[in-house]
N, C-alpha and C positions, 0 to 999 in steps of 0.2 A: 504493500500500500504506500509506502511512504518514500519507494522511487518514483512513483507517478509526481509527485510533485514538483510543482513548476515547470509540468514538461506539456509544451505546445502540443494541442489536438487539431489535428488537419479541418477547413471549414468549409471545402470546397468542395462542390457540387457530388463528387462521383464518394462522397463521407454522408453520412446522415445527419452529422453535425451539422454540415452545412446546410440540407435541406433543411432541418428545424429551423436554423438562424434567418434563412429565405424566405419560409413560408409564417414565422411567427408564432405556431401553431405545432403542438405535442405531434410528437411521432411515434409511433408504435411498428413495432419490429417481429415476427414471430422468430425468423432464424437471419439475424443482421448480416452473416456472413456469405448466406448465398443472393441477399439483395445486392448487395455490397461488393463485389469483387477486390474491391480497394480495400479494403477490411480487411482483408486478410496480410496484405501486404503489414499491418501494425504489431504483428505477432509479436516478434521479438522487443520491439521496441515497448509500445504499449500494454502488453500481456494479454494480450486480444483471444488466445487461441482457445478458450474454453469459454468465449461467450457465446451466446447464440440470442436469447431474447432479449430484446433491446428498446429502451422507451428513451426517449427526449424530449422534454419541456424547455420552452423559453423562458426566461427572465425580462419581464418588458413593464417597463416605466413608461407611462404620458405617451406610448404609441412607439416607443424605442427600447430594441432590445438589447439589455445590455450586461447579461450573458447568459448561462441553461446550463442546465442539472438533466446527469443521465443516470437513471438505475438499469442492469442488467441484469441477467441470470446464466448460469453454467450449463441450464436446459432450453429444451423449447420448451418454453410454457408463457405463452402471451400473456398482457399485463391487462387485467380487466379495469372494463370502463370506469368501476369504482376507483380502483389504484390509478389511474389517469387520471381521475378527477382529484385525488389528494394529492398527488404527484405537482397537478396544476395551480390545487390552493396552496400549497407550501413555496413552491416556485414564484406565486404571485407577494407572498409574507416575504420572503428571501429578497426579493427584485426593491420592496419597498425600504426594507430594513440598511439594504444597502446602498442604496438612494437617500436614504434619511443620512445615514451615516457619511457619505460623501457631501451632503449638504451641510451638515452641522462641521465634517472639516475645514469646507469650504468660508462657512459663516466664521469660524476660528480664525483663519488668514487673516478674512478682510477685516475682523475686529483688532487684530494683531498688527494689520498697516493703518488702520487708523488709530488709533493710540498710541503708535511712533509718528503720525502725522501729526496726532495734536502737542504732543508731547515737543516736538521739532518747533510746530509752530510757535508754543507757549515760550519755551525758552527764545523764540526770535521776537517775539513780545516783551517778552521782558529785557532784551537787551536793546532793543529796541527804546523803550521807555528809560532805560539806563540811561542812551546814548541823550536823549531829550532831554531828561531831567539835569543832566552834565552839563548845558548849552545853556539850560533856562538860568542854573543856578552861577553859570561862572559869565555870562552875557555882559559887558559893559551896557547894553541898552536895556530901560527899563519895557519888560514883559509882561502882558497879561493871557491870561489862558481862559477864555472864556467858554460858560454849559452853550447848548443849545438854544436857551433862552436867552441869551444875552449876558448875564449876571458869570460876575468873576468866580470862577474856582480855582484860581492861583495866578500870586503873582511872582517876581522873582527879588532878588535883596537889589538890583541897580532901579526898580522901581520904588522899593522903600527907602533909599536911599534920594532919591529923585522927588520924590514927591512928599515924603516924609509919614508913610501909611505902614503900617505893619500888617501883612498878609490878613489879620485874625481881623482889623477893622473893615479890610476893604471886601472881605468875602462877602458875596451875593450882594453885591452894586454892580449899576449899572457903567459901563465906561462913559457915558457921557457927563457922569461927578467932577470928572478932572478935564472937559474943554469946554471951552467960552461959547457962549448961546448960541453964539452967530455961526457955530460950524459944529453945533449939537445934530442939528438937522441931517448934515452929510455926513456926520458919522453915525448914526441910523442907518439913513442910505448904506452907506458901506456895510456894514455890517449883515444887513438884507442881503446884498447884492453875494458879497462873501460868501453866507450858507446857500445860498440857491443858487449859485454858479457853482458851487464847489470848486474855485478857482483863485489864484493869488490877487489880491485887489491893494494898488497900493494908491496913498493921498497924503495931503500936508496937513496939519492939523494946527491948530493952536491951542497948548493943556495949559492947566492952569494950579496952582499951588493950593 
């Protein structure tokens, strides 16, 4: 029993393997060796020479077969319809189980590259945010980092130093606090224009102390 393993079965037409695999559909055999000519050529190889009744069922998943289960016997003795039909429902349990199980390795990979995907990303995130926070905090010019709404969520120390506000007073103001009436209005505009273009908007402003 345990040299048969791993050892290729021929699936080609003049084999009954391969007629099961073709027609999708149990095969039944009373004496495989005189349908078969080519049968008998497996003798030594495959230990063929004391079979003679021969059944084949496929394995078929979603309309694809993808492989079959052969029981034999040492006599002629055909395999009744009963034992084709268990032969069938086992081959059909077998077909899913192995389908389940090739699915669920499959589901393992791709949860295995995505969790190196995010894993990859988080870290370029966070050095990312390194790289920014470096810029904001060592900047000669004073920064604000403003929500979606408008309203400060950081500023950097050449702004508190500038303007003479310490981050904790200026959080959730608006930037129009620090410029002159007269160009409140365009920094508005700007700042519109800004999120809804999602693009660099640059202007001259006049702030104020």
């Amino acid at each position: 029993g345990e040299r048969l393993l791993e050892i290729k079965i021929p699936t080609t037409p003049d084999y009954p393997n391969g007629e099961v695999l073709a027609s999708e559909k149990p095969l039944m055999i009373a004496d495989v060796a005189k349908r078969y000519a080519g049968f008998n050529k497996l003798i030594d190889r495959y230990q063929t020479k004391q079979i003679h009744s021969w059944l084949g069922v496929p394995m078929v998943v979603q309309g694809q077969v993808i492989g079959m289960i052969t029981l034999d016997r040492h006599e002629i003795r055909p395999f009744t319809n009963e034992e084709i039909k268990l032969a069938s429902a086992f081959a059909n349990h077998a077909a899913t189980a192995l389908q389940n199980a090739r699915l669920y390795k499959e589901l393992e990979f791709y949860n295995e590259q995505l969790e190196q995907a995010v894993l990859e990303r988080t870290e370029e995130m966070r050095q990312a945010l390194q790289r920014a926070e470096t810029i904001l905090q060592n900047s000669p010019d004073a920064v604000l980092l403003l929500a979606d709404n408008g309203q400060i969520e950081t500023s950097n120390p050449a702004f508190a130093e500038l303007f003479g506000y310490q981050f904790e007073e200026v959080h959730g103001w608006i930037p129009t606090s620090f410029i002159e009436p007269e160009y409140q209005l365009a920094m508005l505009s700007l700042l519109d224009s800004t999120k809804q273009q999602r693009r660099t908007e640059w202007t001259q402003l006049v702030a104020r102390h």
